[in-house]
C-alpha positions, -999 to +999 in steps of 0.1 A: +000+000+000+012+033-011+001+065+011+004+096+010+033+099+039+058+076+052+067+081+087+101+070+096+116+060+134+150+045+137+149+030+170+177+018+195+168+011+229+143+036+247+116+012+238+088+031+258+097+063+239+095+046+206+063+034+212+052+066+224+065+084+188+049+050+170+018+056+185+014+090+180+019+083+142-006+060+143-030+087+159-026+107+126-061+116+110-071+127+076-042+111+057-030+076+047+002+064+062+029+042+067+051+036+100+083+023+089+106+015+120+146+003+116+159-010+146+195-008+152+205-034+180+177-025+208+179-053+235+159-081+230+129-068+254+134-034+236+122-055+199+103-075+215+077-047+220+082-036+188+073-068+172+038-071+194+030-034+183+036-043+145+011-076+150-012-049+163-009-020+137-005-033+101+003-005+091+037-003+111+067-023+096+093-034+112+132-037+103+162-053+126+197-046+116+208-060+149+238-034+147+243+001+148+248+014+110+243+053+117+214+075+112+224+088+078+222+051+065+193+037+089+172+067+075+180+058+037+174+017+050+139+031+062+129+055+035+137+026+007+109+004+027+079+029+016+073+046-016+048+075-007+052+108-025+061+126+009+086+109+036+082+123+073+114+116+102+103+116+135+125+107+161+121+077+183+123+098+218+098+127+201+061+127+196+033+151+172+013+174+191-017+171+178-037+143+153-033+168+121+004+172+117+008+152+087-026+162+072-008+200+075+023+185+057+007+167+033-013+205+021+016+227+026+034+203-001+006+199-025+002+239-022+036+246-033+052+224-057+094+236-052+094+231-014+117+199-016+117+202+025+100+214+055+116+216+091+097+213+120+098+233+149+117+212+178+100+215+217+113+202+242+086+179+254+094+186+294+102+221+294+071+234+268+105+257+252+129+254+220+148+223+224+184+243+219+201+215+212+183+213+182+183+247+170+209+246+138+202+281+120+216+316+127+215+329+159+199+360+146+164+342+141+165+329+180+141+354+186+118+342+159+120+305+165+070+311+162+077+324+123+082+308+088+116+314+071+135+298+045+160+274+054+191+256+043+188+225+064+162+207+086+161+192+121+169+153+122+142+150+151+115+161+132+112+170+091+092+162+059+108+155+025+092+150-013+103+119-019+110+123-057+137+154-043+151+129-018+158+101-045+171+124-075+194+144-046+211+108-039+198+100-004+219+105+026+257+103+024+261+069+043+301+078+049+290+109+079+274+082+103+259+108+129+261+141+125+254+173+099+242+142+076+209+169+073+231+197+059+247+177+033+214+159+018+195+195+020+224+213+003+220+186-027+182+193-027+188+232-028+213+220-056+181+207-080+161+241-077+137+229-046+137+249-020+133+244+023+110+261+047+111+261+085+075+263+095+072+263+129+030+252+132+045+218+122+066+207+152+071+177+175+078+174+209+111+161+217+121+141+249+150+154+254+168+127+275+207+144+278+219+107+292+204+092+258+229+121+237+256+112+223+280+135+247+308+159+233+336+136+247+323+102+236+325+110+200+300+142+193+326+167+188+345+140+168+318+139+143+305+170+142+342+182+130+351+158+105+314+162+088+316+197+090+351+202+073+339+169+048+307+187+039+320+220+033+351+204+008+325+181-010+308+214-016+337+235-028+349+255-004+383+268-008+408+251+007+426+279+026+393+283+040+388+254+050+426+254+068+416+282+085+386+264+099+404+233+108+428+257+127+399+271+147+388+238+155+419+228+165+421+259+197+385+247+206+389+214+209+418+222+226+399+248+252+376+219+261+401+191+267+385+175+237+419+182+215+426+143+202+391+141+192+395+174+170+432+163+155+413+130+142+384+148+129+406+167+110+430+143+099+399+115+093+381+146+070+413+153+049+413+114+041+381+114+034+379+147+012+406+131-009+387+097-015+359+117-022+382+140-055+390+105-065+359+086-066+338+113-075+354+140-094+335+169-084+301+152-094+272+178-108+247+173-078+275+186-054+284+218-076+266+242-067+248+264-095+244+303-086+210+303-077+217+275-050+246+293-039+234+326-032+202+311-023+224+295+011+245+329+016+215+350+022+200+319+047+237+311+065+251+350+064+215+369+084+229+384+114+266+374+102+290+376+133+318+402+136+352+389+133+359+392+176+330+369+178+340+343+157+373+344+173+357+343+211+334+318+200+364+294+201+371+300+239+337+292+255+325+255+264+306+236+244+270+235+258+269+200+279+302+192+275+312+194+313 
């Protein structure tokens, strides 16, 4: 059966909270869906209670890798199971709001035919606030977190694709793992003329759970580096650039004891960035045509920060890090 939305969960553990974000898919109204959940090596008791709610729900399918194979690839393992025009990723420790969230997705897409993407507004579900954790745009639209702008990237806790932009953009890069895996796919949508819209009346509301994070010095900062500079090469930024932000890397990780992660990161993305000129040669869908390009400048440069910024920026803790 082909609906109109797929709803995706990657699950791993947390079992009561992925039954929660199952459920509240399932409470959806006015719109035919799927509930396609990829587990990645829960407990046995964890899929257990998955399995039961699948025998209850049709509708939900169920996938166990028995490992850990990252979220960029779990994602593509789950989108591949449906084939609705419009994929929805909802995280397994967040929940909708409300029954009509993906009847409001399902119109704002048919009503405008070049959004490739829409993300969600992120709440924390305990707090009633902005989950800041999950707040990846400039700091100058903080203060207007309640208003529609356009976007260069979505939220992995909660977003909606079109599929067809999703497929002919070339699906998540599987190589990133965890981490800035949303920037690189949405850059390669921009890249085919679509465009993305944060619209916050579409949210979810996100457990939180700061045990559950991945923390800075178990690997975060790690990735978040090495994805970062990988991104930005695949994309074409200059290499002296690129030095330069390697080097500012460098004095943060540094200032937050985290230096060894940051020296791999940076060594692990220059390997990468060369198997990447190798293999691919600069392929079309990451050149960025002029319209794309400026179209990012004006959403990443709003409020650009001075200079003294920047640099203090690289002498304050990361938040959660202690």
């Amino acid at each position: 059966m082909v609906g109109d939305v797929d709803v995706i969960v990657l699950s791993w553990n947390r079992a009561a909270d992925t039954v929660a974000a199952i459920e509240s898919a399932l409470a959806q109204e006015g719109v035919a869906k799927r509930i396609l959940v990829v587990d990645q090596g829960s407990a046995p008791e964890s899929i257990e209670k998955l399995r039961r709610l699948c025998v209850a729900h049709p509708e939900v399918s169920l996938k166990e890798l028995g490992c850990n194979v990252g979220v960029a690839r779990g994602r593509n393992i789950a989108s591949r199971m449906g084939g609705a025009p419009l994929i929805v990723a909802l995280d397994n420790d967040a929940v909708f709001p409300d029954r009509t969230t993906l009847a409001r997705v399902v119109q704002r897409f048919k009503n405008d035919l070049a959004l490739g993407a829409v993300a969600f507004r992120i709440i924390n579900y305990f707090t009633g606030v902005d989950d800041e954790m999950c707040w990846d745009y400039p700091d100058a639209l903080r203060t207007q977190a309640d208003q529609e702008f356009l976007a260069t990237r979505f939220i992995g806790a909660g977003h909606a694709m079109r599929r067809e932009a999703f497929i002919a953009s070339g699906e998540y890069d599987e190589s990133l793992f965890f981490g800035g895996e949303e920037r690189d796919l949405c850059y390669r949508i921009l890249n085919l003329g679509y465009r993305i819209k944060y619209v916050p009346g579409l949210m979810v509301l996100h457990r939180a759970d700061p045990e559950a994070r991945v923390r800075w010095k178990e690997g975060r900062y790690y990735y978040l580096v090495r994805n970062g500079l990988y991104t930005d090469y695949k994309f074409g930024t200059p290499v002296w650039r690129l030095l330069r932000a390697a080097a500012a890397i460098l004095v943060k990780g540094a200032y937050n004891r985290m230096l060894s992660q940051a020296v791999r990161a940076v060594f692990d993305a220059g390997v990468m960035a060369m198997q990447f000129s190798r293999s691919h040669s600069r392929t079309p869908i990451y050149r960025l045509r002029k319209d794309a390009r400026e179209y990012i400048d004006t959403c990443e440069h709003r409020g650009r920060e001075s200079v003294w910024n920047r640099v203090r920026r690289q002498f304050e803790k990361l938040p959660g890090s202690i």
